[in-house]
C-alpha positions as CSV (number, residue, x, y, z in Angstrom):
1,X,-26.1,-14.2,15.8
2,X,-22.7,-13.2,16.7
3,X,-21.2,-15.9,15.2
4,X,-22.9,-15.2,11.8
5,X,-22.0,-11.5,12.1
6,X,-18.3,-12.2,12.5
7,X,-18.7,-14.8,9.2
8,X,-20.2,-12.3,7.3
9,X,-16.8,-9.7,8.5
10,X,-14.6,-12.3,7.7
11,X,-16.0,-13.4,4.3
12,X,-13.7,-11.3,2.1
13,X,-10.6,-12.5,3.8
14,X,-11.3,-16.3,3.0
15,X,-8.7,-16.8,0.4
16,X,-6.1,-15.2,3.0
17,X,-3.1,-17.5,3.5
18,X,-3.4,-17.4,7.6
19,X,-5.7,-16.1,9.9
20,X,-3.6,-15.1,12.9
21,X,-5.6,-14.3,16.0
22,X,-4.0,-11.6,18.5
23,X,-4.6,-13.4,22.0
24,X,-4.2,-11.4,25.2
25,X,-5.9,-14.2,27.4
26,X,-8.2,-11.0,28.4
27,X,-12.0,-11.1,27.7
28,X,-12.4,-10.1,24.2
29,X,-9.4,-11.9,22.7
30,X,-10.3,-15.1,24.2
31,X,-14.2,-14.9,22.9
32,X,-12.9,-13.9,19.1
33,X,-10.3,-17.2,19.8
34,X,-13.6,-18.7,20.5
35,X,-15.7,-17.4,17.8
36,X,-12.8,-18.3,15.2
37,X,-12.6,-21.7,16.0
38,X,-16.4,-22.4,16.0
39,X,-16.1,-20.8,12.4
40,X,-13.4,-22.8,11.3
41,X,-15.6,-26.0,12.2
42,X,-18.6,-24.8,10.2
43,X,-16.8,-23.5,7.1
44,X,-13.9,-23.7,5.0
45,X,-11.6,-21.0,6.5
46,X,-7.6,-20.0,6.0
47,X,-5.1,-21.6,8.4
48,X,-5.6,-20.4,12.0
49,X,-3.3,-19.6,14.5
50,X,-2.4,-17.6,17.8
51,X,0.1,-15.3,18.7
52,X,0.6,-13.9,22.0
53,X,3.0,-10.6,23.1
54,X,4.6,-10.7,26.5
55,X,5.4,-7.5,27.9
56,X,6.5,-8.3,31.2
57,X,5.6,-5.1,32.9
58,X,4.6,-6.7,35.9
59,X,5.1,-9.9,37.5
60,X,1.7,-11.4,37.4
61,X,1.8,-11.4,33.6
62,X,4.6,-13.9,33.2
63,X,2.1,-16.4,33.9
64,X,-0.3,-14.9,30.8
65,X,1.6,-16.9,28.5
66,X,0.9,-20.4,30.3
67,X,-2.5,-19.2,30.3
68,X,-3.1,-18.5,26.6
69,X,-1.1,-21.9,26.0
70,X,-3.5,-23.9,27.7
71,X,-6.6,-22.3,26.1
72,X,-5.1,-23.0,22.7
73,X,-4.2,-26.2,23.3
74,X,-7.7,-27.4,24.8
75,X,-9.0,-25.6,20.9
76,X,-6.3,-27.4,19.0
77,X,-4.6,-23.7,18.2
78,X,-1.0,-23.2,17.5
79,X,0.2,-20.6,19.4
80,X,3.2,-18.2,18.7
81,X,5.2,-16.7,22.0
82,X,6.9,-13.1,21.4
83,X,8.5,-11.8,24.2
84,X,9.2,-8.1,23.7
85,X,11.2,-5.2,25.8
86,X,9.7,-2.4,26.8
87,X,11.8,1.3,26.0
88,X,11.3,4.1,28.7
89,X,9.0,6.4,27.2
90,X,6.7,9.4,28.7
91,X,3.7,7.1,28.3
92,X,4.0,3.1,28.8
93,X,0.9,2.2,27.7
94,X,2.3,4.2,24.2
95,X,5.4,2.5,24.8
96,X,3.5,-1.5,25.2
97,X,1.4,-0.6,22.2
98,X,4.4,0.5,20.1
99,X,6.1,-2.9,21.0
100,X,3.1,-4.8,20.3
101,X,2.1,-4.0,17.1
102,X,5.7,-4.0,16.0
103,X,5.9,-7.9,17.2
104,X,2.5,-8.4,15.4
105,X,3.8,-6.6,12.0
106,X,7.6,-8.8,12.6
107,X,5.2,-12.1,12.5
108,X,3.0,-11.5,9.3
109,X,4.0,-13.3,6.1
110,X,2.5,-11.7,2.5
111,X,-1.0,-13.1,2.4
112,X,-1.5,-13.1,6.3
113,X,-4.5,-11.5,8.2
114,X,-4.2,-10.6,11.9
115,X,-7.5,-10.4,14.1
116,X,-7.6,-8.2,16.6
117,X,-10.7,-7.8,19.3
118,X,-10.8,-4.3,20.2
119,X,-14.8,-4.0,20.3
120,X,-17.6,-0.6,20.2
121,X,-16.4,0.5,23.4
122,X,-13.0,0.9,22.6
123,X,-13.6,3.0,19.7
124,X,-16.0,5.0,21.4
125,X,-13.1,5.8,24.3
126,X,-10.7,5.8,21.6
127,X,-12.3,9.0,20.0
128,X,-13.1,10.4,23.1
129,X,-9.5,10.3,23.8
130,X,-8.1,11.4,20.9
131,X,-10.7,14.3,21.0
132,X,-9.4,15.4,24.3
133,X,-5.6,15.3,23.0
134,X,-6.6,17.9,20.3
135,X,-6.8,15.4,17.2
136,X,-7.7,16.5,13.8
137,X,-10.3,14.8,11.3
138,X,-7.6,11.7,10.7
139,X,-7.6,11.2,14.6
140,X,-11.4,11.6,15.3
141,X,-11.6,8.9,13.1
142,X,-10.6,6.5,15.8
143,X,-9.7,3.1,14.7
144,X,-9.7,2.2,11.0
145,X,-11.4,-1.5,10.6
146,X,-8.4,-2.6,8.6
147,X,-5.2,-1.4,7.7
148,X,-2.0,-2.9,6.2
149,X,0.5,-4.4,8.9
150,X,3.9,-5.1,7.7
151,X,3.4,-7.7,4.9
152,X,-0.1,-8.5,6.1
153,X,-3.3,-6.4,7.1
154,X,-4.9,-6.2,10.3
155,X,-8.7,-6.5,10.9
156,X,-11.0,-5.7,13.8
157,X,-14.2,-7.5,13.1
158,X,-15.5,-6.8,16.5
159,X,-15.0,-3.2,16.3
160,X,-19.0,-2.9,16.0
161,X,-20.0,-5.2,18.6
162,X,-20.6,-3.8,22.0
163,X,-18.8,-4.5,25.1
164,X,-21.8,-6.3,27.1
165,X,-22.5,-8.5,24.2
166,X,-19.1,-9.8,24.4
167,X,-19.1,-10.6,28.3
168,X,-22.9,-12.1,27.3
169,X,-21.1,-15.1,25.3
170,X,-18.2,-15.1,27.4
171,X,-20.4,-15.4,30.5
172,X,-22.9,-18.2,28.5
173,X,-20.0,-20.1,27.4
174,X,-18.2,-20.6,30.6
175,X,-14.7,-19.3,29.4
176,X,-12.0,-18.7,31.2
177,X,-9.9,-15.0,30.8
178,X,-7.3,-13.5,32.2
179,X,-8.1,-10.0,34.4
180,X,-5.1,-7.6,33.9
181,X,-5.1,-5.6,37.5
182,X,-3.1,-2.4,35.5
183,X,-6.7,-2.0,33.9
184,X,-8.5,-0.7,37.5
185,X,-5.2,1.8,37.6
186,X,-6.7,4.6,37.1
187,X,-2.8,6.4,36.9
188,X,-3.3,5.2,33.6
189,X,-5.1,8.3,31.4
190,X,-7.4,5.8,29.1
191,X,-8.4,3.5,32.3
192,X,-9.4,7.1,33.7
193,X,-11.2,7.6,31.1
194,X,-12.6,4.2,31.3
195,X,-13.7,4.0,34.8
196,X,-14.1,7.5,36.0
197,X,-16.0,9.4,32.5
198,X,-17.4,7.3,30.7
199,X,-19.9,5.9,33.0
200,X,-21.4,9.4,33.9
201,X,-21.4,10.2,30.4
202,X,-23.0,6.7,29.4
203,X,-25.8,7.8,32.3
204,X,-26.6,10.7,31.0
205,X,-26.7,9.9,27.9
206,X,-27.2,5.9,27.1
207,X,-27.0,6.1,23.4
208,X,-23.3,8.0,24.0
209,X,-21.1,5.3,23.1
210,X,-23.8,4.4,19.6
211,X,-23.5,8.1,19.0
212,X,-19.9,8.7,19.3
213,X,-18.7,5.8,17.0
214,X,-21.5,7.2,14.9
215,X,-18.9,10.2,14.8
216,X,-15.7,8.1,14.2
217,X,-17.9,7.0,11.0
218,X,-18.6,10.9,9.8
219,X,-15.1,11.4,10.4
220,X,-14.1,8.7,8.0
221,X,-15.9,9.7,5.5
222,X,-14.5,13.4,5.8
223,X,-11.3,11.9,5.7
224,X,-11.5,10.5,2.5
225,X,-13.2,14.0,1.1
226,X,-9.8,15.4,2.5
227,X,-7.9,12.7,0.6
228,X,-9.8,13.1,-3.0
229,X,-9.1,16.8,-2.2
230,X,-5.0,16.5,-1.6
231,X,-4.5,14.4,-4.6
232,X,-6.2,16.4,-6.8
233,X,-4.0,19.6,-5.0
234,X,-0.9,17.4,-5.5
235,X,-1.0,16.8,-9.7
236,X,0.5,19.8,-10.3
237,X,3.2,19.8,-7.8
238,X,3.5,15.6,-8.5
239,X,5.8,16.3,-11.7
240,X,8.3,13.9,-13.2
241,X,11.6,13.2,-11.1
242,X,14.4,16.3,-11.9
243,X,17.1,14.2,-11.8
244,X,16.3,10.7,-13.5
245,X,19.1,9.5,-11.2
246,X,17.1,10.1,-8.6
247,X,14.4,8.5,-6.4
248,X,13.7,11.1,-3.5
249,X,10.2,12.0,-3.8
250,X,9.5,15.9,-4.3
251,X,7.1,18.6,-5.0
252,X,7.2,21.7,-6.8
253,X,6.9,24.6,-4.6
254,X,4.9,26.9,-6.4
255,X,1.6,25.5,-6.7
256,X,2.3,24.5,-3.0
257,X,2.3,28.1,-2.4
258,X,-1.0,29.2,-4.5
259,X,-2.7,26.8,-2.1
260,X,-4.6,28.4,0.9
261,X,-3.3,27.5,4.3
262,X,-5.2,24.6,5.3
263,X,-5.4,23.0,1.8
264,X,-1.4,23.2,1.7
265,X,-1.4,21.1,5.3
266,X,-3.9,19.1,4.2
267,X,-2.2,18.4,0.9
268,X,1.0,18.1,2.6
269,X,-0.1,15.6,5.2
270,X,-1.3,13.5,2.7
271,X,1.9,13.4,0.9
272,X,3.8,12.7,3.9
273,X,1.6,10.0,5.4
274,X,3.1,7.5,3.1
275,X,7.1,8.4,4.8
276,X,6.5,9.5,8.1
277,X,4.5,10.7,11.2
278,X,2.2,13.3,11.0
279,X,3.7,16.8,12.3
280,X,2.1,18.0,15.4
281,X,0.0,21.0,15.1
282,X,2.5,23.2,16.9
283,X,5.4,21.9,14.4
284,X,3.6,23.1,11.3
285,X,5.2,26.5,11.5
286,X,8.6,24.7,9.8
287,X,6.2,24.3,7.0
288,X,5.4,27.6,6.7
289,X,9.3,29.0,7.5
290,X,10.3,26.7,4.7
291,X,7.9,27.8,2.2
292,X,8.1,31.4,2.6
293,X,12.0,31.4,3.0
294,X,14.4,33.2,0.3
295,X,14.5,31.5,-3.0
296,X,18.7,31.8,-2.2
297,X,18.2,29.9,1.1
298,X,18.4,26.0,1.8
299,X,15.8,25.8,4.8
300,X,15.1,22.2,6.2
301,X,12.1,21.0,8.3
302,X,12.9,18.9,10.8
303,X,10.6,15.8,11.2
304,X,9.9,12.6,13.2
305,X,12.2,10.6,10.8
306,X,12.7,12.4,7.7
307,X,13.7,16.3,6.4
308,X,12.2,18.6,4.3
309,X,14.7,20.5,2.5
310,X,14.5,23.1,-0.4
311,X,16.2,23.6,-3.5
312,X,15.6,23.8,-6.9
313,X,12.2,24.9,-6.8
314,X,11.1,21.8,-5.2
315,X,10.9,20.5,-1.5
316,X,12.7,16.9,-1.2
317,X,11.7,14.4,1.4
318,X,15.0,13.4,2.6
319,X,14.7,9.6,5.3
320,X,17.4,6.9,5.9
321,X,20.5,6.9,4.2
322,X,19.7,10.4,2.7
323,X,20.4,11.8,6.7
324,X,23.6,10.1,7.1
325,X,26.3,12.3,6.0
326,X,28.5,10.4,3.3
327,X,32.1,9.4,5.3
328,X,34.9,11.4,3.4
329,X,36.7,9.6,0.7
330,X,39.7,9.8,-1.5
331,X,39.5,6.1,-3.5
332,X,42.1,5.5,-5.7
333,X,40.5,4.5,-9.4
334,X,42.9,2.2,-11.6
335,X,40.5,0.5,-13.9
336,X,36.8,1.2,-15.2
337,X,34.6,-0.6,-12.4
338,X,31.9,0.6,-9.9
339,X,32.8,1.8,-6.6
340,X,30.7,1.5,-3.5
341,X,30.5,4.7,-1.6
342,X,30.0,4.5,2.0
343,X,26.6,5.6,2.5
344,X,26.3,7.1,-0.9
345,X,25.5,4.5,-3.3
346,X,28.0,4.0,-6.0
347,X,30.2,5.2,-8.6
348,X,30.4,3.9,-12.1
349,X,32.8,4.3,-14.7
350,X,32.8,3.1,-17.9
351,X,34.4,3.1,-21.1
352,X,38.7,3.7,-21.5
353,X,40.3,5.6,-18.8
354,X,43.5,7.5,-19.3
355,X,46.4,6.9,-18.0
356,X,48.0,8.0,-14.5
357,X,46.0,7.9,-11.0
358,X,42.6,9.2,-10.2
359,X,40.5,9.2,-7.0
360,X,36.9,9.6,-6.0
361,X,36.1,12.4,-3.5
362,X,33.8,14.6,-2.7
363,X,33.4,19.0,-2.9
364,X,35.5,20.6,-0.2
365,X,35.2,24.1,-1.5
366,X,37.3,26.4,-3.7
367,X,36.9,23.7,-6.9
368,X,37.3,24.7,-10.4
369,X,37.4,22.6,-13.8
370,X,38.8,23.9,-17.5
371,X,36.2,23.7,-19.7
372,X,36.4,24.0,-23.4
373,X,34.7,27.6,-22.6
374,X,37.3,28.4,-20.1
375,X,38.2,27.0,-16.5
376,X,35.1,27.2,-14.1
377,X,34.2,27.1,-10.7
378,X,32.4,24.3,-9.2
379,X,30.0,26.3,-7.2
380,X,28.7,28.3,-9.5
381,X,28.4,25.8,-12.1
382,X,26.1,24.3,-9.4
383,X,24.3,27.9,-9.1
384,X,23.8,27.7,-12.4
385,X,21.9,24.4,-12.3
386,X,20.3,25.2,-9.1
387,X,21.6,22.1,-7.5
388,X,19.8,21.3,-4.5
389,X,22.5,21.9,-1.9
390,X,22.0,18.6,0.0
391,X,23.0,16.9,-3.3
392,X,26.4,19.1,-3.6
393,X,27.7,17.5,-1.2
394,X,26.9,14.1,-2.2
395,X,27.8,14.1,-5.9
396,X,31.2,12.2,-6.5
397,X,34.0,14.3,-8.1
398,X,36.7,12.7,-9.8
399,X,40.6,14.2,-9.8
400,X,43.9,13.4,-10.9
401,X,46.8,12.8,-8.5
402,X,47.7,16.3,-8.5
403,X,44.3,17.2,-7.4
404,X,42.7,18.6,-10.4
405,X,39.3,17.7,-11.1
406,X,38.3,15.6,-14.0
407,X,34.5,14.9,-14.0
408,X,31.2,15.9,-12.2
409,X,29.4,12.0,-11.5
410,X,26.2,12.7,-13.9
411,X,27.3,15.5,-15.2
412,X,29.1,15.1,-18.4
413,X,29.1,18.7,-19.7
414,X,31.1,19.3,-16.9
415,X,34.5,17.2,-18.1
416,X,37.8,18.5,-17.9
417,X,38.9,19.5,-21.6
418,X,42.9,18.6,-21.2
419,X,41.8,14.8,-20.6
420,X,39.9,12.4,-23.5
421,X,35.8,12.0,-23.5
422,X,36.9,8.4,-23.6
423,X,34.7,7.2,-20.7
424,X,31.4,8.2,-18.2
425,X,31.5,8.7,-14.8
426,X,27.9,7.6,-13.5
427,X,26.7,8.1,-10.2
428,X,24.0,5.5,-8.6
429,X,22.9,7.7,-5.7
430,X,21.1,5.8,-2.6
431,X,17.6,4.5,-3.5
432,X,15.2,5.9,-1.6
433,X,12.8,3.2,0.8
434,X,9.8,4.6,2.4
């Protein structure tokens, strides 16, 4: 029955180009390891394979690899060693499941599937814990059965199979597993929660762990009401790009701001789940200061990996190369050519330059340019085109060897009228990766 449960799991995933099973040498890894490979002798099934991530946190696990070796090789299984490093965090078992899935994702090709074992009671402890750390809808939801893992997508086609029926077959089958002693250390908060809660709870109330996943399940399905309701908050502020230069992703701000409170987080937290962590509840209020700040001020909000900065009526999502400050330049330009601009993309020009010297730099403050309408400064020519301010200080100038400026990159109304229009100066700012 189990076996025929996983099959009918797995079926959609057939036509994947591996099936890559994540192998602890614990329980539930080893019986899915199990499950797969009777599978794979009764029907036509995808490459399969092992992979097995060694933490080393404590001595007795350096001989978890040898173990998961010799399993595979009694099933005929290639197996895949990944030895990672653990970095000192508040919470190791954050820390070990950061590394993991990180070697996981590093090992999947386009195509690839990885199977995971994590079964009914996790999920149930999962939410419980999550529930107890304050999560939202999105937490309470506990663990998605798929999701996308760097070029492949992770499944977990155990997640509705309880515990005991797993230790059933392991038990019937005579297999061999690996018993990690951290899991008894009740230090650890989820093992606490394991061994201490749960089994008073589970007493009191035997249908607990059905019930709770029951939850996880409502809570999916108010997720994706919360979804459908973002997107449809987002089409007004989803405009085209300002700048078609340009590949930051941004908003408008006002129909941000005719939002109520929670539909502008939960609008928001949509948007940004596709760049970056979530903010905490606690770090929402640099949403709000941003929102409500001056139209004349340039407020930022600070996130896990990324900025939120304002300008132009629009926030900007600012992540990567975008929060490197461009190194200060002063290239000397001889000949029409692009110019790479440390960490700022790169400047073209085109067409017939005239003659003398030029250089590429950028704004310092006190510019001006004479324009066929009279000599202008540079700051309030970008007032005037309520240039974001993160972009002033990105956008390439060019000047002649006695410093005067020439040309705006992108700008050509802004063009020095004692030289000829006889060529463009383009600016191809970073692209922006998610």
């Amino acid at each position: 029955m189990l076996l025929n449960e996983l099959y009918q799991k797995l079926m959609p995933y057939q036509k994947a180009k591996r099936w890559i099973i994540g192998l602890s040498g614990g329980m539930d890894s080893t019986v899915l390891l199990h499950l797969l490979v009777k599978l794979k002798k009764q029907f036509p099934i995808p490459t399969l394979s092992a992979i097995h991530i060694h933490h080393g946190l404590q001595t007795i696990a350096d001989h978890w690899p040898d173990h998961c070796q010799s399993i595979c090789d009694q099933l005929n299984i290639p197996l895949t060693i990944v030895k990672v490093t653990i970095t000192q965090q508040a919470s190791i078992e954050q820390a070990a499941r950061d590394a993991r899935y990180t070697a996981f994702a590093n090992q999947l090709q386009t195509g690839d599937i990885l199977l995971t074992a994590q079964h009914k009671n996790d999920q149930a402890e999962t939410l419980l814990f999550r529930l107890f750390r304050g999560a939202g809808v999105k937490g309470l939801m506990a663990m998605p059965n798929q999701r996308p893992l760097g070029q492949g997508t992770l499944i977990r086609p155990l997640l509705n199979t309880p515990y005991d029926t797993l230790k059933h077959y392991a038990e019937s089958n005579q297999l061999c597993w690996i018993e990690d002693p951290s899991n008894q250390d009740t230090h650890y908060a989820r093992n606490y929660l394991r061994h201490q809660i749960f089994p008073k709870i589970i007493d009191y109330w035997p249908q607990a762990i059905h019930n709770i996943v029951q939850t996880s399940e409502h809570m999916q399905e108010a997720q994706k009401l919360l979804n459908e309701l973002a997107q449809q908050d987002l089409l007004e502020a989803q405009t085209n790009s300002l700048y078609h230069w340009l590949t930051i992703p941004s908003l408008l701000v006002a129909p941000l701001k005719n939002l109520s409170t929670a539909r502008q987080k939960n609008a928001l937290s949509f948007w940004l789940s596709n760049y970056t962590l979530q903010p905490s509840t606690q770090h929402w209020h640099g949403w709000f200061d941003l929102i409500n700040a001056k139209e004349t001020a340039t407020p930022i909000w600070q996130l896990h990996n990324a900025e939120i900065h304002r300008g132009n009526h629009r926030i900007w999502l600012l992540k990567n190369d975008w929060l490197t400050k461009p190194s200060s330049v002063h290239l000397p330009i001889e000949t029409a050519k692009e110019i790479s601009l440390p960490n700022n993309g790169l400047a073209k020009l085109s067409g017939k330059l005239p003659q003398g010297s030029f250089y590429i730099t950028y704004r310092q403050g006190g510019e001006s340019i004479p324009l066929i309408r009279g000599t202008r400064d540079l700051k309030k020519l970008f007032n005037e085109e309520t240039i974001p301010y993160f972009l002033r200080q990105r956008l390439p100038l060019l000047i002649d060897l006695q410093g005067n400026l020439v040309a705006v990159a992108n700008y050509p109304q802004w063009f020095n009228k004692n030289y000829s229009k006889d060529f463009t100066f383009e600016w191809i700012a970073p692209h922006f990766s998610s």
